[in-house]
Structures are given as structure tokens and as C-alpha cells.
Legacy VTK file of the C-alpha trace (Angstrom):
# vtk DataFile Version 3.0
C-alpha trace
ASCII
DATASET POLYDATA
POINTS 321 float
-24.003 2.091 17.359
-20.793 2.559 19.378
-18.142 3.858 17.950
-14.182 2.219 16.630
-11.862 3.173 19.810
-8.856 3.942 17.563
-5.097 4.802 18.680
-2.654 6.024 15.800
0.797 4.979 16.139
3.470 6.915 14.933
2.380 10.599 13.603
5.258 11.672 10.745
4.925 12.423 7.807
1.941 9.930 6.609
0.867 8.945 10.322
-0.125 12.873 10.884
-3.079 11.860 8.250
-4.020 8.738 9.802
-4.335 10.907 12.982
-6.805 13.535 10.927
-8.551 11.277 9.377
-9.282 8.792 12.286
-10.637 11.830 14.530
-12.817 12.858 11.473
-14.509 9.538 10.521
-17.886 8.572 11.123
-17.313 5.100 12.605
-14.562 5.828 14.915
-13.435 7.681 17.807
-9.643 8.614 17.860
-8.728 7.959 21.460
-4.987 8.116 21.575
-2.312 9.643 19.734
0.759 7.343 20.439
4.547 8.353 19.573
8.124 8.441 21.404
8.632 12.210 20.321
7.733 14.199 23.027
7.196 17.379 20.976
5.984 16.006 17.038
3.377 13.448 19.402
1.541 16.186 21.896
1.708 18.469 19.052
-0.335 16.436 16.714
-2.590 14.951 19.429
-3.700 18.677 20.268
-4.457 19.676 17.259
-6.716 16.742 16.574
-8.322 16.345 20.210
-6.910 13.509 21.280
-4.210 12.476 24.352
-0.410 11.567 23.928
0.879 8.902 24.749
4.605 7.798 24.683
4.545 4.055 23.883
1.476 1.511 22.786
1.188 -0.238 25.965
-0.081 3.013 27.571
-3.276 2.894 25.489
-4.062 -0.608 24.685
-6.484 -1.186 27.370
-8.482 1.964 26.216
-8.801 0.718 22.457
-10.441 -1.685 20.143
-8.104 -1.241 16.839
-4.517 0.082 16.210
-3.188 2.408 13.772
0.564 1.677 12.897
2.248 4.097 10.760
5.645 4.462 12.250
8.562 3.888 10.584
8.990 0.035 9.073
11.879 -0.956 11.523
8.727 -1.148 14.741
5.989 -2.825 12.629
7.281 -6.208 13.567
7.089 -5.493 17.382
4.250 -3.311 17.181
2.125 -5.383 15.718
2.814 -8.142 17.906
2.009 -5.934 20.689
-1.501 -4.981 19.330
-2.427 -8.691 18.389
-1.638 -9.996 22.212
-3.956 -7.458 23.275
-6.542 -8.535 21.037
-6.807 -5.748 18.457
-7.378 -4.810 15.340
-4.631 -3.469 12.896
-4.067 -1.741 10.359
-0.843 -1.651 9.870
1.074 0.980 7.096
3.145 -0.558 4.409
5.258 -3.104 3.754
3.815 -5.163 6.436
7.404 -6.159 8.012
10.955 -4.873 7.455
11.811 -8.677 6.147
10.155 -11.802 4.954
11.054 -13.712 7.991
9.068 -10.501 10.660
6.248 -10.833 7.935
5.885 -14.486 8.396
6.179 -14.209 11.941
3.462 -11.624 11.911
1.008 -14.178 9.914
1.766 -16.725 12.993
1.000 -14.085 15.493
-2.028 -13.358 13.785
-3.321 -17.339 13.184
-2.942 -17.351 17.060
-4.874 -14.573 17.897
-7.740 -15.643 15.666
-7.941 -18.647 17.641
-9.262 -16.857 20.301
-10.921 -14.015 18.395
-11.626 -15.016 15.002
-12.826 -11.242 14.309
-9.716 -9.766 14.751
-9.210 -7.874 11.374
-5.791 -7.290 9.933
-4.981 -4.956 7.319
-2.028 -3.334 5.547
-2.018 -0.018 3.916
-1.753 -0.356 0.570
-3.847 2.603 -0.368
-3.822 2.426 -4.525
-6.404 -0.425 -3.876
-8.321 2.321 -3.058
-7.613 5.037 -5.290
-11.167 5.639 -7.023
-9.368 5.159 -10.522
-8.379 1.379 -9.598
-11.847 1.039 -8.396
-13.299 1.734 -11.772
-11.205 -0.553 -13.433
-11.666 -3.116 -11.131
-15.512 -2.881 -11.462
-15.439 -3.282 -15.369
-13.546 -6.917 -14.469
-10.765 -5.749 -17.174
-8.501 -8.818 -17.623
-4.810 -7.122 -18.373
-2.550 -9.226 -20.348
0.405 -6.945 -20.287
0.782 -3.839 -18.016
2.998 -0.780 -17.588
3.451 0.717 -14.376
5.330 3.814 -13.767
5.932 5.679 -10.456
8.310 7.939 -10.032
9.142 11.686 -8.373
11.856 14.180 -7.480
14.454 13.336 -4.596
12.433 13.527 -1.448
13.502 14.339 2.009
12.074 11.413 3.847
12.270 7.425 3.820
15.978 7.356 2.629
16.638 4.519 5.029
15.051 1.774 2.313
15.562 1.817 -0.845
12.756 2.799 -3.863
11.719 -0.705 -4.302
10.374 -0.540 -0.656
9.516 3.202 -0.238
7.386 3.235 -3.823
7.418 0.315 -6.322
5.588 -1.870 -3.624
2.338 -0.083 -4.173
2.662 -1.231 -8.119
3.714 -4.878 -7.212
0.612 -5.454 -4.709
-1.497 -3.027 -6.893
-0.288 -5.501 -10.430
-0.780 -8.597 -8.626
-4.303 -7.609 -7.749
-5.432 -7.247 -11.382
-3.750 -9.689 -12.725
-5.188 -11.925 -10.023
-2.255 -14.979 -10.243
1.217 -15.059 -8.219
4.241 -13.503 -9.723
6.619 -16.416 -10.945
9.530 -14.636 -12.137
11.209 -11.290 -12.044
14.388 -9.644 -13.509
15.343 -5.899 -12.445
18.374 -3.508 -12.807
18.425 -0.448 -10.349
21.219 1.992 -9.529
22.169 4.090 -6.565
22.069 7.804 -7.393
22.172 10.142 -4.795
21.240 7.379 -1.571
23.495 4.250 -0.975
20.466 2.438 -1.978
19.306 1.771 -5.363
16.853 4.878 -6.243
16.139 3.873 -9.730
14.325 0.634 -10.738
13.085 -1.309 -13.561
11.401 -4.670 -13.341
10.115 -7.133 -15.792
7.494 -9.563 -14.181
6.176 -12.635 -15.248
2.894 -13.843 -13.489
1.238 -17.314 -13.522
-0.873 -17.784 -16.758
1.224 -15.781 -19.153
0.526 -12.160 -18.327
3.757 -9.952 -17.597
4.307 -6.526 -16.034
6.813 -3.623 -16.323
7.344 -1.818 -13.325
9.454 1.492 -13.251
10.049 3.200 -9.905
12.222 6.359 -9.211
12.119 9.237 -6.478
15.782 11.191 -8.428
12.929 11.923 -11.685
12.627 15.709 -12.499
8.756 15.346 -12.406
6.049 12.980 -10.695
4.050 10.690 -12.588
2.271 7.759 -11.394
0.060 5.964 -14.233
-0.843 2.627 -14.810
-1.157 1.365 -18.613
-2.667 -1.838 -18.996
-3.516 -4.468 -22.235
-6.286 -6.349 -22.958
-8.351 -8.115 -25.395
-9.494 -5.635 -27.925
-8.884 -2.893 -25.041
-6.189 -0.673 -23.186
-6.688 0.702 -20.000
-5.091 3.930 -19.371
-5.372 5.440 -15.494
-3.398 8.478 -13.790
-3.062 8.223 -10.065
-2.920 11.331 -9.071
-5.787 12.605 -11.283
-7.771 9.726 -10.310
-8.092 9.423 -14.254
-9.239 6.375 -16.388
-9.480 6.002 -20.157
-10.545 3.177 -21.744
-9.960 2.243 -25.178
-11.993 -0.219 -27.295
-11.626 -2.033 -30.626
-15.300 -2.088 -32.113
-16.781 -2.638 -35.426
-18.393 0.048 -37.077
-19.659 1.069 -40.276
-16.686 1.782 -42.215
-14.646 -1.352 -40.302
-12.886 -1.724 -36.823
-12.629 1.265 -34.767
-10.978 2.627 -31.588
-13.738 4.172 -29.452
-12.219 5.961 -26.404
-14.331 6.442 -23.337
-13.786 8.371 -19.903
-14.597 6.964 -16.875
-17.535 8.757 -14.785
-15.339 8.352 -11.233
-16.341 10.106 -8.404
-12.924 11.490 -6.594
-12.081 10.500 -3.154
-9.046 10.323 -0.725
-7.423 7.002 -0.887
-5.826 7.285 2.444
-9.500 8.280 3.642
-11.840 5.297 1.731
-8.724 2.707 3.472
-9.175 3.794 6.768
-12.675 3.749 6.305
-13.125 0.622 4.920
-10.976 -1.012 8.103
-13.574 1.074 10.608
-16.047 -0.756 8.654
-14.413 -4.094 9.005
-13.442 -4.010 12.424
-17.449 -2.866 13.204
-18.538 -5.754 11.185
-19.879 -3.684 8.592
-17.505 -5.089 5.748
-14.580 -6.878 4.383
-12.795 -4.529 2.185
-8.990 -4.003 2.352
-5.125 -5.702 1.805
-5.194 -8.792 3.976
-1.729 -9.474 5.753
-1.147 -12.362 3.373
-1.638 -9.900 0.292
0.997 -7.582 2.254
3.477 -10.799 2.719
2.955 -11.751 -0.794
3.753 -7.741 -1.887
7.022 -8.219 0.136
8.077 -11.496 -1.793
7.914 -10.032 -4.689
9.812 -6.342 -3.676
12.682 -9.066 -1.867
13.031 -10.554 -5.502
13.532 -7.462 -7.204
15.684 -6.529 -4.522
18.175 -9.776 -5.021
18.018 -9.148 -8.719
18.699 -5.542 -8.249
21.545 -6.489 -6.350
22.428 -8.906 -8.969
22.615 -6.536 -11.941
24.242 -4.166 -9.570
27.265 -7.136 -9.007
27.875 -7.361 -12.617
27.566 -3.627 -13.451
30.601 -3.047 -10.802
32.601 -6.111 -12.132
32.768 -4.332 -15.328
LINES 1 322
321 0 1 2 3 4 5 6 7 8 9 10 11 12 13 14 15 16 17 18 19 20 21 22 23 24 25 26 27 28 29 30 31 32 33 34 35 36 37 38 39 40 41 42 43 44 45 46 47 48 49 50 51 52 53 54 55 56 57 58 59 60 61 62 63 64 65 66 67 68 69 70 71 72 73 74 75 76 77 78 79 80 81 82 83 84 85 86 87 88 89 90 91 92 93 94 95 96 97 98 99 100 101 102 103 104 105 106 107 108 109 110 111 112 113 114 115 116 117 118 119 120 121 122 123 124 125 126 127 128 129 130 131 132 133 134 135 136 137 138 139 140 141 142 143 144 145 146 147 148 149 150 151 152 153 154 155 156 157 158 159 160 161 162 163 164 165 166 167 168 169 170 171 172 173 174 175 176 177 178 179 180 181 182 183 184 185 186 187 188 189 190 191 192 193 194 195 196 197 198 199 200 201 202 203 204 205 206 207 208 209 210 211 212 213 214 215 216 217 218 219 220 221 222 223 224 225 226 227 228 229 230 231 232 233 234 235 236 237 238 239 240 241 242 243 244 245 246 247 248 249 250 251 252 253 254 255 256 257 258 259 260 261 262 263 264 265 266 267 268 269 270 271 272 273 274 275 276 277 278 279 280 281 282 283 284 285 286 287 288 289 290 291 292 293 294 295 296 297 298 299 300 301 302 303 304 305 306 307 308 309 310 311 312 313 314 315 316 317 318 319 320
């Protein structure tokens, strides 16, 4: 079976691994390596075998799917460039810099399906596929309160957004997908620290059907930690990102009255980043469905712009006095 024709655009910081791991995978065949820089692009194209190119339109007629991981600002044009062409995306999170790109996206996308309804669209929200999340997701574990927590010392990259954009996004998508219902209300406080943006952020949400999150993002922490806690009938979920981790907890009976039996997942580790790029191969060869849908992106982004204006909010009072 042929082979994916893949171009990766943008090649920083995250886009170097799309670059790796789309020259590596069994379904594709990384054809371009696309990016303005003229030394970070041919640097990273050589060392994974592929051309440089300067801009998307150089490539386009040489590929069947498109890679987007530069920075948020280009995803808007980007991807309409790589749907008028016909392709398939996979574009890096949040799917748009606003609501308004996002929905604009969605139309592009409706159009091009007119033509091509297998055009596959994806966003890269890669806890879906942490192998921890998996596990949980398999057992069909019905949370009816969850804590998420994400947060790391200062980094040297993404400072033009603020942490609700760079990091809590992957919780909101990730919370909405257990939860399975829409988020219907949300209060947040958040404080600049050492960015002019808020880099410290708390959120309380409320989703459809009477389950509610708490969301805790921060990249000024002295340590990382990214876990997942989540509350169920009779059980508690607990699940470590990084250590692709999950403990369940269950209230059962036993001979002496109720018990809490703890049990380890058996989860066999994998590279998020890897099984996401993977599963899109997959979907643009017709070989699955797996992944974030573009609505599922848009939806992320309504909830991380209502955090935002109730960040901003708390932020109005807190400087009122």
C-alpha cells in the first residue's frame, strides 16, 4: 500500500518531533520539511532526510496531508492554505488564535468536504492519547467530579499566550472528553507573575448533567506535575501523565464490611505525540477514525476564551482594590 505523502510545517520546539516522527512512521513518507528560517528549517530537514522548503505553497502539489505545528498566530492561514489544496491536516493546538479564525476554519473545512468528503482534520491534542487516558477511557469510568493539575517551572518558550492557552487547554479538551457533556459555566482567577499574561490559573467548571471540574494550570511552579484525579461512583481514578500511571480505587464489600481495593493499571507505555500522528496516518489512509476532530478543538477554545474573560474579570477587581 502506498504510503501518507506528509509535509511538516513549522519545525521549533514541538514541530522538530513531528518532523522525527513523520520520517519514522510506518504509514507515511515525510516529503517536505517546510519553515521560513533558513537555518532552524534545512537544518532539521537534513537530519531527517527530507527537503526544505520556505513556505507551504512550495510543497503542496507534492503531498497528500499537512503537518502544522508553527506557532498559533499562522494556523488560521495555514490551514486554509492546506484545505484549498485538498489536504489533510493535522493541525497543532489550539486550532485558531481566536474563536472567530476557529469558526472560520470549520467553514473552510465544510467546503472542502463538499468536494472531498475524506478530507480528515485533526488537532493535536495529544493527552487523548497518552496510554494512561486510554486505560481509563476503556474501563468507561463515569467521573462525577475531577481534579486536574498541570503545572511546571518558567519555561523559555510560548510566552506570547498566556498559560490558559500554552497548557490548561490540554485539561479542558482532555475533561470534556470524559465527562462527555458541554461545559456550561466557568469561574477562574489567574495572575501575571513573571509574563504580562496571566501565568497562574485556577478554574472551577460546571458541565451539563451536574459533574464539575477543577482545573489548575501554572508554568512559574518550582516542580512539574501533571495528574488527573477523578470521582466516581464507589471509585476514584488516580492517573500521572508523565508516568503514564493509573490507579484505581474501588469501594467493595468484603468479609469484614466495605473495603477500598486499589488496583494498578497493566498499561503498555507509548509516545503520545507518536500514537497521534499515527492515528491521523491511519485516518487519512482510511485505516481509522481516531483523533480530536476540529469541532472538539473549537469547542476546547470556547471554553479556554471563558476562562480567559473570567480571568480577566477577577484580574479587574483584584486591581480595583
Amino acid at each position: 500500500m502506498a504510503k501518507l505523502r506528509v509535509a511538516v510545517v513549522g519545525v521549533g520546539h514541538l514541530g522538530q518531533h513531528h518532523a522525527r516522527i513523520a520520517a519514522s512512521a510506518p504509514g507515511a513518507t515525510l516529503v517536505a520539511v517546510v519553515d521560513p528560517d533558513p537555518a532552524r528549517g534545512p537544518e532539521i530537514a537534513s537530519k531527517f532526510g527530507a527537503p526544505w522548503a520556505a513556505s507551504l505553497d512550495q510543497v503542496l502539489a507534492e503531498v497528500d496531508a499537512v503537518q502544522i505545528a508553527a506557532p498559533t498566530g499562522f494556523h488560521h492561514a495555514l490551514g486554509l492554505q492546506a484545505l484549498k489544496a485538498g489536504k489533510h491536516v493535522l493541525m497543532e493546538k489550539p486550532l485558531a488564535a481566536s474563536l472567530d479564525e476557529g469558526v472560520a476554519l470549520l467553514k473552510a473545512l465544510a467546503a472542502a468536504r463538499a468536494t472531498n468528503p475524506g478530507i480528515v482534520a485533526q488537532v493535536g491534542h495529544l493527552e487523548r492519547f497518552n496510554p494512561a487516558v486510554t486505560a481509563l477511557r476503556d474501563r468507561g469510568f463515569k467521573p462525577r467530579f475531577l481534579e486536574a493539575v498541570r503545572v511546571s517551572p518558567f519555561p523559555a518558550r510560548s510566552l506570547e499566550v498566556d498559560v490558559v492557552m500554552d497548557v490548561m487547554i490540554h485539561d479542558l479538551d482532555l475533561l470534556r472528553a470524559l465527562v462527555g457533556r458541554p461545559v456550561l459555566d466557568v469561574e477562574a482567577v489567574g495572575v501575571p507573575v513573571l509574563t504580562p499574561y496571566a501565568d497562574l490559573v485556577n478554574a472551577r467548571l460546571k458541565f451539563e448533567g451536574g459533574a464539575f471540574a477543577t482545573v489548575t494550570a501554572s508554568r512559574v511552579a518550582r516542580k512539574k506535575e501533571r495528574t488527573l484525579r477523578a470521582f466516581g461512583d464507589k471509585e476514584y481514578a488516580s492517573l500521572d501523565f508523565a508516568a503514564q500511571k493509573l490507579e484505581i480505587l474501588r469501594l467493595v464489600m468484603g468479609p469484614d464490611g466495605p473495603q477500598v481495593h486499589p488496583e494498578t493499571a497493566d498499561i503498555e507505555e507509548g509516545e503520545p505525540l507518536r500514537l497521534e500522528i499515527e492515528a491521523f496516518h491511519a485516518a487519512c489512509l482510511g485505516q481509522g477514525t481516531e483523533g480530536v476532530t476540529w469541532e472538539e478543538g473549537q469547542e476546547a477554545m470556547r471554553v479556554a476564551d471563558q476562562v480567559q474573560k473570567a480571568v480577566a474579570k477577577s484580574l479587574a477587581e483584584i486591581q480595583k482594590g
